[in-house]
MDTraj code that builds the backbone (N, CA, C; nanometers):
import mdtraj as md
import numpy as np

residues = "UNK UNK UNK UNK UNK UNK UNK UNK UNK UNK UNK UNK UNK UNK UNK UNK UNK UNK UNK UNK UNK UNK UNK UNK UNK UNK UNK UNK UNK UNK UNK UNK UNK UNK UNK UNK UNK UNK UNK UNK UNK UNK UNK UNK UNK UNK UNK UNK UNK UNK UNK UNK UNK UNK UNK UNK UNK UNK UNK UNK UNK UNK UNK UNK UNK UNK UNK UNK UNK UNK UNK UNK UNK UNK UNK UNK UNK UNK UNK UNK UNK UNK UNK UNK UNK UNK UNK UNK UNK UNK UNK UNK UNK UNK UNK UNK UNK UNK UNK UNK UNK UNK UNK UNK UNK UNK UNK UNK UNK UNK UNK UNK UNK UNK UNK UNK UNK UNK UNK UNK UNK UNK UNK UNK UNK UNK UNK UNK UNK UNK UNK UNK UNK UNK UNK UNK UNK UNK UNK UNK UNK UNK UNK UNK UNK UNK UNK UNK UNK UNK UNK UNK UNK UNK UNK UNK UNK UNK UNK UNK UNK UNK UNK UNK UNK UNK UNK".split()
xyz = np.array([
    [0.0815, -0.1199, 0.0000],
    [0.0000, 0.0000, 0.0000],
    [0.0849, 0.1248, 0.0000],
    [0.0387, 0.1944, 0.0286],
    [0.0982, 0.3850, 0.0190],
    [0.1326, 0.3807, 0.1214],
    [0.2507, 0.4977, 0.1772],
    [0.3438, 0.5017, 0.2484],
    [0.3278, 0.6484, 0.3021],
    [0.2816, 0.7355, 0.1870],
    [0.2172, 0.8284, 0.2609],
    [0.1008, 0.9033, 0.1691],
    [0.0588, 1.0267, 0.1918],
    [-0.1038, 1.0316, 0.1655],
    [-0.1073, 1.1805, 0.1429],
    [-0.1677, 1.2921, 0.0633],
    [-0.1682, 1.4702, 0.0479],
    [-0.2892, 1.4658, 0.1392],
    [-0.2693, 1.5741, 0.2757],
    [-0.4396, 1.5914, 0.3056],
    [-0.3711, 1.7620, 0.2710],
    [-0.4761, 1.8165, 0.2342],
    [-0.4944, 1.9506, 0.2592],
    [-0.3342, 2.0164, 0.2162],
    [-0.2622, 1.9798, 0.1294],
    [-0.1657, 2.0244, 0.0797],
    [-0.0652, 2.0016, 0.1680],
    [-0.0382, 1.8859, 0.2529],
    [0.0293, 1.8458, 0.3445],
    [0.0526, 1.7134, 0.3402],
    [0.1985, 1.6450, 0.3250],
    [0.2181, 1.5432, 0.2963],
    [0.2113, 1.4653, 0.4309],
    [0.1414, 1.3477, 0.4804],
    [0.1228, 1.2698, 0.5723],
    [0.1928, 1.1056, 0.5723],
    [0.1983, 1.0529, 0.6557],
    [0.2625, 0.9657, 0.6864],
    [0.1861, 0.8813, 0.6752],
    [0.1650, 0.7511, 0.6067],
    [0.0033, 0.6783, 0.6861],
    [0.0911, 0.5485, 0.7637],
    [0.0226, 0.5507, 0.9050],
    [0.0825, 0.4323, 0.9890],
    [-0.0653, 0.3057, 0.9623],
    [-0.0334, 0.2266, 0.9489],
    [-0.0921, 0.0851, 0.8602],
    [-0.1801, 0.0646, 1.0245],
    [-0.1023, 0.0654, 1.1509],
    [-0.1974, -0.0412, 1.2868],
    [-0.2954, 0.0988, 1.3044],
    [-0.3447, 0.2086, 1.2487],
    [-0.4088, 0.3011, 1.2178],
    [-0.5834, 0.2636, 1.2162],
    [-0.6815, 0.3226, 1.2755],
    [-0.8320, 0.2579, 1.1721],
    [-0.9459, 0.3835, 1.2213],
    [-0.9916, 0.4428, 1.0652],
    [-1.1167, 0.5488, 1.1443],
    [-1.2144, 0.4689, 1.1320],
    [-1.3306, 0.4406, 1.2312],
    [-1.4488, 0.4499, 1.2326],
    [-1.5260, 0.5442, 1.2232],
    [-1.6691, 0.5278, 1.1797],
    [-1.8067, 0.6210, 1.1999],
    [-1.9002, 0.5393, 1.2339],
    [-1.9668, 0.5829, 1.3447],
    [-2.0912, 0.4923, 1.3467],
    [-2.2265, 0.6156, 1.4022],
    [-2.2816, 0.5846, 1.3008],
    [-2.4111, 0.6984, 1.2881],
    [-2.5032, 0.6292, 1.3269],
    [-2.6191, 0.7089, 1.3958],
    [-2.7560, 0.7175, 1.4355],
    [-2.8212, 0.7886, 1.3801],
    [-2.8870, 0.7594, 1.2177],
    [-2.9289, 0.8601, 1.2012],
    [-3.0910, 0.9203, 1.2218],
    [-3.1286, 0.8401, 1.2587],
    [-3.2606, 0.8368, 1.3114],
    [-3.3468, 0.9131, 1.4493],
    [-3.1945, 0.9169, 1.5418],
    [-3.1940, 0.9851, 1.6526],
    [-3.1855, 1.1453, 1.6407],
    [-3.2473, 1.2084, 1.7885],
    [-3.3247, 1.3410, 1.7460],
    [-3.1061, 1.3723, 1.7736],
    [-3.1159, 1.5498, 1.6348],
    [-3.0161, 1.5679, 1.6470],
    [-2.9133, 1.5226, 1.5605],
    [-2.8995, 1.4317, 1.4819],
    [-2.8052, 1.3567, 1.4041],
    [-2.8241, 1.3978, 1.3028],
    [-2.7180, 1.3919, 1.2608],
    [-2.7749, 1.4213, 1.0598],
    [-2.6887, 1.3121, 0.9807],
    [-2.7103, 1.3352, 0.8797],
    [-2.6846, 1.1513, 0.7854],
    [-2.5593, 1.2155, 0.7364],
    [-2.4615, 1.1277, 0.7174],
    [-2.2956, 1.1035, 0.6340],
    [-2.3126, 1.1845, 0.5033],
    [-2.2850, 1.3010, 0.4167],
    [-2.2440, 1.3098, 0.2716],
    [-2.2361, 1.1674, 0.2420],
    [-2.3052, 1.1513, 0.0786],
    [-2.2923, 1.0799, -0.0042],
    [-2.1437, 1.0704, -0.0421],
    [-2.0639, 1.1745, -0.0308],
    [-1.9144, 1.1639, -0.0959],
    [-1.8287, 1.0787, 0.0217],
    [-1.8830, 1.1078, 0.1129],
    [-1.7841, 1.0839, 0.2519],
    [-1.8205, 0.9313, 0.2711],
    [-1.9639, 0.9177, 0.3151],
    [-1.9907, 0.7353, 0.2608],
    [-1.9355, 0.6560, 0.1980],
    [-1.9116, 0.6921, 0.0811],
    [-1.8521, 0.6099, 0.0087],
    [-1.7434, 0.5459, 0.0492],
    [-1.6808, 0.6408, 0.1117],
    [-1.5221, 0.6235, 0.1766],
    [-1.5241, 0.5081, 0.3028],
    [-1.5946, 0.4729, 0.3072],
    [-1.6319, 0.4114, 0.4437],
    [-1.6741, 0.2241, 0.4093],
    [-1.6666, 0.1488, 0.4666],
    [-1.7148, 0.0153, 0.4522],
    [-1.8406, 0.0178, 0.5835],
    [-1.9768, -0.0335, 0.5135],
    [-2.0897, -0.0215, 0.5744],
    [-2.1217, -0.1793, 0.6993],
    [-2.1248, -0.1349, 0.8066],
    [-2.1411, -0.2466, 0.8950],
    [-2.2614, -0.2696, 0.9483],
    [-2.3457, -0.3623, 0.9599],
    [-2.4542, -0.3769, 0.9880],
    [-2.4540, -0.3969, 1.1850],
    [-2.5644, -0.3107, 1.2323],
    [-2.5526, -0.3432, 1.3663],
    [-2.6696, -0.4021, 1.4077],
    [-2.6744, -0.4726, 1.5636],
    [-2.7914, -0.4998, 1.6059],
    [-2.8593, -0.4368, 1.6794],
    [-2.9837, -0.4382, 1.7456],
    [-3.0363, -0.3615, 1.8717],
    [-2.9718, -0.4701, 1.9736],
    [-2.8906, -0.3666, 2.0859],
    [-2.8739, -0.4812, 2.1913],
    [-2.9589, -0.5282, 2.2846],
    [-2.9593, -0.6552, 2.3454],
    [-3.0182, -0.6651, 2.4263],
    [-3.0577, -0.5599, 2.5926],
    [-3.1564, -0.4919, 2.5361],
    [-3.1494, -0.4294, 2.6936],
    [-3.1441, -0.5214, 2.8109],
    [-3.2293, -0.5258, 2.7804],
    [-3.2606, -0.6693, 2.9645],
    [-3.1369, -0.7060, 3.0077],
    [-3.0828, -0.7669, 2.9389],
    [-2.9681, -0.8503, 2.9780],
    [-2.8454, -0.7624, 2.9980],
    [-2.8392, -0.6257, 2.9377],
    [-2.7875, -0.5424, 2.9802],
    [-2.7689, -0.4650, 3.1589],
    [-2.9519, -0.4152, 3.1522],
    [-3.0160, -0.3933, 3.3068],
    [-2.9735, -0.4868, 3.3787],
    [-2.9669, -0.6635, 3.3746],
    [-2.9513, -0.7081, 3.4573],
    [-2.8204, -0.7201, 3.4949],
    [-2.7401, -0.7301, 3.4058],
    [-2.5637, -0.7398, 3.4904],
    [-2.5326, -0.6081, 3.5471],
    [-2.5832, -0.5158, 3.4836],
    [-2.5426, -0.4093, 3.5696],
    [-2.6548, -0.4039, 3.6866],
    [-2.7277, -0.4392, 3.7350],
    [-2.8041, -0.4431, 3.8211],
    [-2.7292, -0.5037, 3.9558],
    [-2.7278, -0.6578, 3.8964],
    [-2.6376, -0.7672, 4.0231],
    [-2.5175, -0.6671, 4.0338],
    [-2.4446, -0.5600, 3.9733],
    [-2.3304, -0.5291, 3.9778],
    [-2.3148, -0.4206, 4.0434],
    [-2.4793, -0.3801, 4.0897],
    [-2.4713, -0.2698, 4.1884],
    [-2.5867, -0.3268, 4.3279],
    [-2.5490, -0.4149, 4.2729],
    [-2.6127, -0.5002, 4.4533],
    [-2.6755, -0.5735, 4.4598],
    [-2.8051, -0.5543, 4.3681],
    [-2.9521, -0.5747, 4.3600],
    [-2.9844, -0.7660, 4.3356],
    [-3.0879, -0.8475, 4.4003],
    [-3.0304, -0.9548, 4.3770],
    [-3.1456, -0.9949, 4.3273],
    [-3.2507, -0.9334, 4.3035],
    [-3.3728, -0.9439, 4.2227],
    [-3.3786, -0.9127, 4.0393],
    [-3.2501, -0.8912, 4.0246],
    [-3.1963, -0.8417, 3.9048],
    [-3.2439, -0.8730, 3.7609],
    [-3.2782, -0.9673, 3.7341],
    [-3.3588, -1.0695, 3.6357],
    [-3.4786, -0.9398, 3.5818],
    [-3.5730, -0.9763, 3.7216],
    [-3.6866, -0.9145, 3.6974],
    [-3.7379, -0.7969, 3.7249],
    [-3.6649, -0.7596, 3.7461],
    [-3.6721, -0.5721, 3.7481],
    [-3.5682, -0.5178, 3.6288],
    [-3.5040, -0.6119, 3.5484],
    [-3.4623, -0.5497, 3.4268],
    [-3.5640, -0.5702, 3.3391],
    [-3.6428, -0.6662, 3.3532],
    [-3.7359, -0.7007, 3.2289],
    [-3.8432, -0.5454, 3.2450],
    [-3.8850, -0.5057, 3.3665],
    [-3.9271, -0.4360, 3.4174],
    [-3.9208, -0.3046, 3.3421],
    [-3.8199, -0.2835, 3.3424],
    [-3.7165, -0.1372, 3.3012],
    [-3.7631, -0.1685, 3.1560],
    [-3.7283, -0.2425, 3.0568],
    [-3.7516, -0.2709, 2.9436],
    [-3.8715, -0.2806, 2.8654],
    [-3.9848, -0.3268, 3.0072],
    [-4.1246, -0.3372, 2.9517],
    [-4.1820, -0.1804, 3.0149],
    [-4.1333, -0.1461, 3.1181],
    [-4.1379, -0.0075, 3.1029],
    [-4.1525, 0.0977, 2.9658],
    [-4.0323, 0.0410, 2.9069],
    [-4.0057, 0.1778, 2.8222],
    [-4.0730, 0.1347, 2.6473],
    [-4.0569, -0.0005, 2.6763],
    [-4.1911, -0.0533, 2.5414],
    [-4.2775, -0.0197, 2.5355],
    [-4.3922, 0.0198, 2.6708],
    [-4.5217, 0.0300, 2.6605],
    [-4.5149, 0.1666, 2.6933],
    [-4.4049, 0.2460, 2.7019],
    [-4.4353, 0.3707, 2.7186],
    [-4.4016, 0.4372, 2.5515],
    [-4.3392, 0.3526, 2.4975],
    [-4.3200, 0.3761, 2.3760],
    [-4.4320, 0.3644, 2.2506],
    [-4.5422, 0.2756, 2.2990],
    [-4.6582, 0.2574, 2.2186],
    [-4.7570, 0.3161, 2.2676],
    [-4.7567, 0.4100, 2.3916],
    [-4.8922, 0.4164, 2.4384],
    [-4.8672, 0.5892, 2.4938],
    [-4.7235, 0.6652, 2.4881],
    [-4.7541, 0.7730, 2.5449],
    [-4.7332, 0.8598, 2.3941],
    [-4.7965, 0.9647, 2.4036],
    [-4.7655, 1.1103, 2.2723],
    [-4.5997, 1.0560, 2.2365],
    [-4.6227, 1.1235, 2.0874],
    [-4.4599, 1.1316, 2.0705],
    [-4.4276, 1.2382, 2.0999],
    [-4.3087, 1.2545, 2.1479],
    [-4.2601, 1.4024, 2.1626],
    [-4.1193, 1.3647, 2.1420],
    [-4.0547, 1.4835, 2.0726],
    [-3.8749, 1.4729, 2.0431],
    [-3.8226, 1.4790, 2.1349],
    [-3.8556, 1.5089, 2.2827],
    [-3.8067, 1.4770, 2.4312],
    [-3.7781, 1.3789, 2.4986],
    [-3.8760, 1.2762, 2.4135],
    [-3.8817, 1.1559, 2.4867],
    [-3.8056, 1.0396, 2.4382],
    [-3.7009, 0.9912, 2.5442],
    [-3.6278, 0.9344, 2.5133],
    [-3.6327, 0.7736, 2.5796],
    [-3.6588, 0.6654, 2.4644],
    [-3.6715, 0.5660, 2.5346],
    [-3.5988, 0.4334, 2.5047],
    [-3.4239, 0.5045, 2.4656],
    [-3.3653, 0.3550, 2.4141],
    [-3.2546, 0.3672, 2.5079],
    [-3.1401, 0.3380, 2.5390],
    [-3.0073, 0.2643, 2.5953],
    [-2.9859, 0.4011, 2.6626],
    [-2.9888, 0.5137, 2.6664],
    [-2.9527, 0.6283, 2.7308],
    [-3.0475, 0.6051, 2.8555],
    [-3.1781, 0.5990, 2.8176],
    [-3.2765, 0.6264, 2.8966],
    [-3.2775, 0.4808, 3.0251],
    [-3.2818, 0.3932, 3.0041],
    [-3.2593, 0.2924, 3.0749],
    [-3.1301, 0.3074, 3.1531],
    [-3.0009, 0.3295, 3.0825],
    [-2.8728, 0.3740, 3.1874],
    [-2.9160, 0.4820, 3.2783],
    [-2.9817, 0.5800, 3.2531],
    [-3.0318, 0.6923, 3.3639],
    [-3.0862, 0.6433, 3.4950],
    [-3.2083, 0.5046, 3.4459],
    [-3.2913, 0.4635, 3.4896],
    [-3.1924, 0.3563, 3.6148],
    [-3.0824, 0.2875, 3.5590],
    [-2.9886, 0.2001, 3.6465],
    [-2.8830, 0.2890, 3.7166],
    [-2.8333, 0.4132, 3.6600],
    [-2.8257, 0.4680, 3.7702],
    [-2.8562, 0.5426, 3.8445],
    [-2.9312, 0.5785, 3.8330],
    [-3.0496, 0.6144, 3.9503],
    [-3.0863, 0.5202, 4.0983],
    [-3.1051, 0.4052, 4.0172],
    [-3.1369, 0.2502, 4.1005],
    [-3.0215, 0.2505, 4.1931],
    [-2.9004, 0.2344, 4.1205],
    [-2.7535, 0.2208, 4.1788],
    [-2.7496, 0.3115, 4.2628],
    [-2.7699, 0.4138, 4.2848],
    [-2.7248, 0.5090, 4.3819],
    [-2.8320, 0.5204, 4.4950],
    [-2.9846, 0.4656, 4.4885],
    [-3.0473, 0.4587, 4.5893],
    [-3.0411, 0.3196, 4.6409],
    [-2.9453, 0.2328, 4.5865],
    [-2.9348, 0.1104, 4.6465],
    [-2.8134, 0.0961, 4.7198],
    [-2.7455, 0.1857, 4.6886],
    [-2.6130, 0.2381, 4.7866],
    [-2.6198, 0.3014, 4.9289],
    [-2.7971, 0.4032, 4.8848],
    [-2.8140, 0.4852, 4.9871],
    [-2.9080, 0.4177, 5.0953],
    [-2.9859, 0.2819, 5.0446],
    [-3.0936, 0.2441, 5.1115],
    [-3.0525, 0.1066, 5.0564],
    [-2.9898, 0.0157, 5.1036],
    [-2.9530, -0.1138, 5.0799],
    [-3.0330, -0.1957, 5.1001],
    [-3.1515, -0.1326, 5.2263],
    [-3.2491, -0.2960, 5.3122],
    [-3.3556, -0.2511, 5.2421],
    [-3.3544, -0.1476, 5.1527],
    [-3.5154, -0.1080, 5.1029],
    [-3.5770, -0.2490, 4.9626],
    [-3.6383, -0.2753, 4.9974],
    [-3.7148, -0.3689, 4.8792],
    [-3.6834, -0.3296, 4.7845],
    [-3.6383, -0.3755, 4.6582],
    [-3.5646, -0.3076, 4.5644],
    [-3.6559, -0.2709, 4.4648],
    [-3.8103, -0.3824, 4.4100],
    [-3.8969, -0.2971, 4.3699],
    [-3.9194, -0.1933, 4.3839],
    [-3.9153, -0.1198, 4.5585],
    [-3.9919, -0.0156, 4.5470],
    [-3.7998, 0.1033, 4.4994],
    [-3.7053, 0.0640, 4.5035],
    [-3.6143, 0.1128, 4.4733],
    [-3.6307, 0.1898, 4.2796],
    [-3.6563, 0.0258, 4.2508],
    [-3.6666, 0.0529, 4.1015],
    [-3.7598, 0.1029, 4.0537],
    [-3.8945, 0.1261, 4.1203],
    [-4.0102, 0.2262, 4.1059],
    [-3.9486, 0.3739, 4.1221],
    [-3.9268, 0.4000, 4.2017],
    [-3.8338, 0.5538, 4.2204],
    [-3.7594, 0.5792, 4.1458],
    [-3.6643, 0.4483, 4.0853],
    [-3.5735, 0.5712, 4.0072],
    [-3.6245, 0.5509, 3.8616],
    [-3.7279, 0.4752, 3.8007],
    [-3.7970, 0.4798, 3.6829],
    [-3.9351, 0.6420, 3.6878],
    [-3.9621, 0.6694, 3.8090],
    [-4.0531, 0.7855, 3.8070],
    [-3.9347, 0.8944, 3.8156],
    [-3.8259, 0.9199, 3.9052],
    [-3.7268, 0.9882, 3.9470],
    [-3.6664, 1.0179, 3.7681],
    [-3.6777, 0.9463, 3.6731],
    [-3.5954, 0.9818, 3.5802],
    [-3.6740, 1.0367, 3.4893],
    [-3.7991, 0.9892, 3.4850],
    [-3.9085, 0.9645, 3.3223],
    [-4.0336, 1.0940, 3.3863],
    [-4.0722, 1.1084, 3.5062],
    [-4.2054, 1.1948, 3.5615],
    [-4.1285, 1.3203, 3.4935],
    [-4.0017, 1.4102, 3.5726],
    [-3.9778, 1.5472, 3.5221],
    [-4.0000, 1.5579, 3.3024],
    [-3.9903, 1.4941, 3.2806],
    [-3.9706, 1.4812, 3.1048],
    [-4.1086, 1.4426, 2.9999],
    [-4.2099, 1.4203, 3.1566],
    [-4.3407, 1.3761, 3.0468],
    [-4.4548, 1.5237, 3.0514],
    [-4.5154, 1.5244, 2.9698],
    [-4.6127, 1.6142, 2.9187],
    [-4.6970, 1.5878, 3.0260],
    [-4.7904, 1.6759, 3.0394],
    [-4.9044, 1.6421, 3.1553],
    [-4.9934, 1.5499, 3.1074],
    [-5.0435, 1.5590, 2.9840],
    [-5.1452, 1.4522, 2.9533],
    [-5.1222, 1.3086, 2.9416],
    [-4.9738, 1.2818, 2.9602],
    [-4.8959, 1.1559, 2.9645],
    [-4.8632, 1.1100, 3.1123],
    [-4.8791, 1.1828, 3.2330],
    [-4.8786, 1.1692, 3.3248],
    [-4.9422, 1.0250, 3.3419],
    [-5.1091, 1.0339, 3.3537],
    [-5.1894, 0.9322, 3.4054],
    [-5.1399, 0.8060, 3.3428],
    [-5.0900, 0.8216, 3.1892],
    [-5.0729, 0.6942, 3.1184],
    [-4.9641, 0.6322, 3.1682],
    [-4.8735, 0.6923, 3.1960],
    [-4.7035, 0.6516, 3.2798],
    [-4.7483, 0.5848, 3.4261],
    [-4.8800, 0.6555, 3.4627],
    [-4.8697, 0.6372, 3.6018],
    [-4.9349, 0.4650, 3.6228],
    [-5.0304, 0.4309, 3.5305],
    [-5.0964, 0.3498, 3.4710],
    [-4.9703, 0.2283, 3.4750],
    [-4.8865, 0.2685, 3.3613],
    [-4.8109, 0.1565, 3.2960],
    [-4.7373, 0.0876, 3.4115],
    [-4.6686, 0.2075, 3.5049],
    [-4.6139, 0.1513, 3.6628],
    [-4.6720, 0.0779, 3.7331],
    [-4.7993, 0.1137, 3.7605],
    [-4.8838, 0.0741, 3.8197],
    [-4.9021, -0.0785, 3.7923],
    [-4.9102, -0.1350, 3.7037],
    [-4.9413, -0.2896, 3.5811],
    [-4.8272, -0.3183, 3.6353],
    [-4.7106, -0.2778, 3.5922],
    [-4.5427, -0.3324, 3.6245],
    [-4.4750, -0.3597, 3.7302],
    [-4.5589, -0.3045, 3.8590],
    [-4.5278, -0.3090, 4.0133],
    [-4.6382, -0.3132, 4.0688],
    [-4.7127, -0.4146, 4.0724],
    [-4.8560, -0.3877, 4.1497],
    [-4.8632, -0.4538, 4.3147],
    [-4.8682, -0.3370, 4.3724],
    [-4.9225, -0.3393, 4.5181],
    [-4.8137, -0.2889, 4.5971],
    [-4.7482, -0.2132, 4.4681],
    [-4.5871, -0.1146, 4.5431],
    [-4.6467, -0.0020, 4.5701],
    [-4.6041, 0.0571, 4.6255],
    [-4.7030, 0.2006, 4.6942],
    [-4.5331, 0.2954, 4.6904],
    [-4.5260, 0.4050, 4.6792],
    [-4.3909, 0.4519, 4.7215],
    [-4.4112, 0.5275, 4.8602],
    [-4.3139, 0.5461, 4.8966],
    [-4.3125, 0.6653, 5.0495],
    [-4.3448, 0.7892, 4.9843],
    [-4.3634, 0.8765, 5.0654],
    [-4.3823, 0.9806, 5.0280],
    [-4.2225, 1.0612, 5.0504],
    [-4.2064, 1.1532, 4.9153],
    [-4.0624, 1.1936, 4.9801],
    [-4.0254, 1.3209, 5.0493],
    [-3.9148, 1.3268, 5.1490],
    [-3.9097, 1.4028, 5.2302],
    [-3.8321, 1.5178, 5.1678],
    [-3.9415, 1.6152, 5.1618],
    [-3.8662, 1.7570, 5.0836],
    [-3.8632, 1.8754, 5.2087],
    [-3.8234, 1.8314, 5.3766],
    [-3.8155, 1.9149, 5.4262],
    [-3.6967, 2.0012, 5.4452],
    [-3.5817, 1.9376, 5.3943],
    [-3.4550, 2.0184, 5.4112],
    [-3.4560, 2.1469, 5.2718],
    [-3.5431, 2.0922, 5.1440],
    [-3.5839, 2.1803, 5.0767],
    [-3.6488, 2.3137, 5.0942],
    [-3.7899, 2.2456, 5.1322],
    [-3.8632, 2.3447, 5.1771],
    [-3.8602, 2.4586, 5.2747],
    [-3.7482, 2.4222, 5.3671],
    [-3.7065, 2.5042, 5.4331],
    [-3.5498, 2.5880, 5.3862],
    [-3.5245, 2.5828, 5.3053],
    [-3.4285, 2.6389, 5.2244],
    [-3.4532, 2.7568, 5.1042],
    [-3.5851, 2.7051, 5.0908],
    [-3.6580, 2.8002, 5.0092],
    [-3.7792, 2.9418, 5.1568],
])
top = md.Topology()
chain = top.add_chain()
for i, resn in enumerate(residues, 1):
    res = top.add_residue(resn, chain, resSeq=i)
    for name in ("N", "CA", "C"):
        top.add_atom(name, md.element.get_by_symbol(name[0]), res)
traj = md.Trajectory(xyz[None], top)
């Protein structure tokens, strides 16, 4: 092969253990698609959707939790049925970002509250992440879908007195 390469009127070196990638989303809010010229340049790789679940769950056992299985499926059927059943909005985010928010969230109240039932753990930090970001008329439907996904979890009520008195 070539030994070296013109960029920009500048003679370059090319080192061979060298490799660019691109890997686009172009579907996602924000992204925009590759030039046709620049594509070309590129060898096209096909990807998969990863497994969430199985994702949620190792990182789950890996932050304590020993119910892990089924509170990832949880997280996952969470964000399916919130995906078919709430408004669309370009806010709403419900693939691999949104679920990592969702585990750590979990992770850090399972750090802070270790003996707490971890359902009601993983109820909190699925409302704690997804309630501030939904529209009001999507409220009841979210509240609904939890409701189906954790039934006969009730949460505490939370203590906003060091707040309230700060304000």
């Amino acid at each position: 092969g070539e030994e070296t390469f013109i960029f920009e009127g500048t003679e370059l070196n090319i080192d061979q253990s060298c490799a660019v990638f691109i890997t686009m989303n172009p579907g996602y809010a924000g992204r925009s698609e590759l030039p046709d010229n620049l594509k070309a340049l590129f060898r096209t790789v096909a990807m998969m959707v990863p497994d969430y679940a199985m994702i949620a769950e190792i990182m789950l056992y890996s932050s304590g939790f020993v119910n892990a299985r089924p509170l990832s499926v949880k997280i996952v059927a969470t964000y399916t049925l919130c995906s078919e059943q709430l408004s669309s909005q370009a806010h709403y985010d419900y693939g691999m970002r949104a679920v990592k928010s969702v585990l750590t969230a979990a992770a850090n109240l399972k750090l802070k509250y270790p003996d707490t039932d971890e359902a009601i753990l993983m109820l909190r930090s699925i409302n704690d992440v997804n309630l501030p970001k939904f529209l009001g008329h999507d409220l009841p439907l979210f509240a609904g879908i939890t409701s189906d996904l954790f039934p006969g979890i009730t949460l505490p009520e939370p203590d906003y007195g060091i707040l309230t008195d700060a304000i």
